[in-house]
N, C-alpha and C positions, 0 to 999 in steps of 0.2 A: 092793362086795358086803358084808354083814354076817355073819360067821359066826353061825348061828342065832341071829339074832333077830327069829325069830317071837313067843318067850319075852322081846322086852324088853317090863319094866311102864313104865308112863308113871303121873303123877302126875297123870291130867284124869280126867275123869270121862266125856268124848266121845272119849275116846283118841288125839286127833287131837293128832299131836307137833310137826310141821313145814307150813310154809309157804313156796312158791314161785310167785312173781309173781301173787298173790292167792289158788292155791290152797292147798287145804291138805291134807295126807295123812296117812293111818294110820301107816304105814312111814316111816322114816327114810330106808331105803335106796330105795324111793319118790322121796322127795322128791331124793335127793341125785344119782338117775337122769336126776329132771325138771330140776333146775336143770342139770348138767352139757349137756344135751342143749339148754335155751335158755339157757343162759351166764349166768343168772340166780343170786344167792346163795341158800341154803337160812336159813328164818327159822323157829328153833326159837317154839313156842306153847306147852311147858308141858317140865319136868321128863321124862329119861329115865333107866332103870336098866336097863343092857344086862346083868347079873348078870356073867356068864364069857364073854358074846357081845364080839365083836370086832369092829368097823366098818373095813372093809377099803378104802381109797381108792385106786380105778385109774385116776377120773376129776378133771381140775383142777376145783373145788370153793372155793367161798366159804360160809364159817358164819358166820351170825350168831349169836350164844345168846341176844341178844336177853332178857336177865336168867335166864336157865335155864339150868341144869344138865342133863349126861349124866356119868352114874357107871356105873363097870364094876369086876369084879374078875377079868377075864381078864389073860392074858401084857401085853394091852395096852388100853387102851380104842380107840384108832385107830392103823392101819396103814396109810401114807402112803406111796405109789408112783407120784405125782402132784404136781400142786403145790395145796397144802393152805391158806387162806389162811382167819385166826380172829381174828373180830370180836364183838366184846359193842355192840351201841347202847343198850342200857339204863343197864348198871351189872351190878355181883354175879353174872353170869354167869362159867360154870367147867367145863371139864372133869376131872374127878375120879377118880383112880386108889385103889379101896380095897380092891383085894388085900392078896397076901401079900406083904413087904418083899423077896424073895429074887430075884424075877424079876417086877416090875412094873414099868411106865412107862403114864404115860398117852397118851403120842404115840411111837410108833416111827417113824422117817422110815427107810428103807430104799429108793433110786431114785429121788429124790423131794424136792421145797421145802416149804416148811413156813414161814408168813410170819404172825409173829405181831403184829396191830396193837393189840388191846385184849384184854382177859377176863383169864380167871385159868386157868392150869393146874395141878393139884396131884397127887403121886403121895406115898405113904409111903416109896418107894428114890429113882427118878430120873423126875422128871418128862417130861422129851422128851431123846430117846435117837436120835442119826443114827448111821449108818455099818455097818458088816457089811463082809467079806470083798468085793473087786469091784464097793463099791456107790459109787454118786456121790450126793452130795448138797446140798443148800444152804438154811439154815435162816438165817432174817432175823427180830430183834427191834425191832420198832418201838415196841411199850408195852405193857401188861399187867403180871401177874404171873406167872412161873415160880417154883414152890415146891415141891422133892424133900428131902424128911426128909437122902437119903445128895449126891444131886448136881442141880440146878436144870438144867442142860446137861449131859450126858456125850454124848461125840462118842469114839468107836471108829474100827476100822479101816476102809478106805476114802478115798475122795477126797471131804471135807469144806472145803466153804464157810461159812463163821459170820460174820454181822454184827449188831451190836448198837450200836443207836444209839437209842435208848429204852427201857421198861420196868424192871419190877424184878427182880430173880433171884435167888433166896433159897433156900439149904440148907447141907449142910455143905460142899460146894463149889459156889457161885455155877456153876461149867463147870468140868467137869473133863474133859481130854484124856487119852486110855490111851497109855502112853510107845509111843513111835514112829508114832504116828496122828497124823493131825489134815486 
């Protein structure tokens, strides 16, 4: 589910953001309904701006960005309680975190995989962020880029899984682990 956003702008001029095995939809969370329910990936068709909205993931999910962008400037741009799998087949595709430095990330993974093969993620603190109190987790870098101003990985408390066997991971700590976590 998307935290209100009925309010995300899109950057088409037909508003139509997402694509799922040939259709195409208004809604994000639409589309990421349709795909979970036929097992199909979601194929972004233009630029999205969720403002302070949040994309809330309860279902296993495949994105393609497909050369486009989703920018937010909520706690999180995506909240992953599922297994989250992010792909760009274009190129220049990103998910984009442009809040405020003190409490952002662009992907919070809390219960939840998180398998990144291609695209870019960028936040201005921590780009993709696992772990909480009780939570299980497992976050796989195959390729892309990760790019956090303060930390590219931060992995907190919980029962954290991390593999990194491609990609790039750029900030002031490539992963950073919070002492006694991991």
């Amino acid at each position: 589910k998307i935290k209100h956003a009925e309010n995300a702008v899109v950057n088409n001029p037909d508003h139509l953001v997402a694509e799922v095995d040939g259709k195409q939809y208004f809604s994000l969370q639409y589309a990421i309904n349709a795909a979970a329910k036929a097992g199909k990936p979601v194929q972004l068709i233009a630029d999205i701006n969720l403002g302070g909205d949040i994309v809330v993931l309860e279902q296993d999910v495949t994105l393609d960005l497909n050369g486009h962008t989703i920018s937010g400037t909520g706690t999180a741009v995506f909240q992953v309680g599922s297994t989250f799998t992010l792909v760009d087949s274009v190129g220049n595709g990103a998910i984009k975190h442009t809040g405020s430095k003190d409490s952002s990330t662009a992907i919070s993974i809390a219960n939840g995989n998180f398998i990144m093969e291609s695209g870019s993620v960028t936040s201005n603190h921590k780009a993709v962020q696992g772990g909480g109190s009780n939570k299980t987790n497992t976050i796989t870098i195959k390729g892309g880029v990760i790019n956090g101003t303060d930390a590219a990985l931060n992995i907190n408390k919980g029962s954290n899984t991390v593999s990194i066997t491609g990609g790039k991971l750029v900030g002031g700590y490539a992963v950073h682990v919070a002492a006694g976590n991991g």
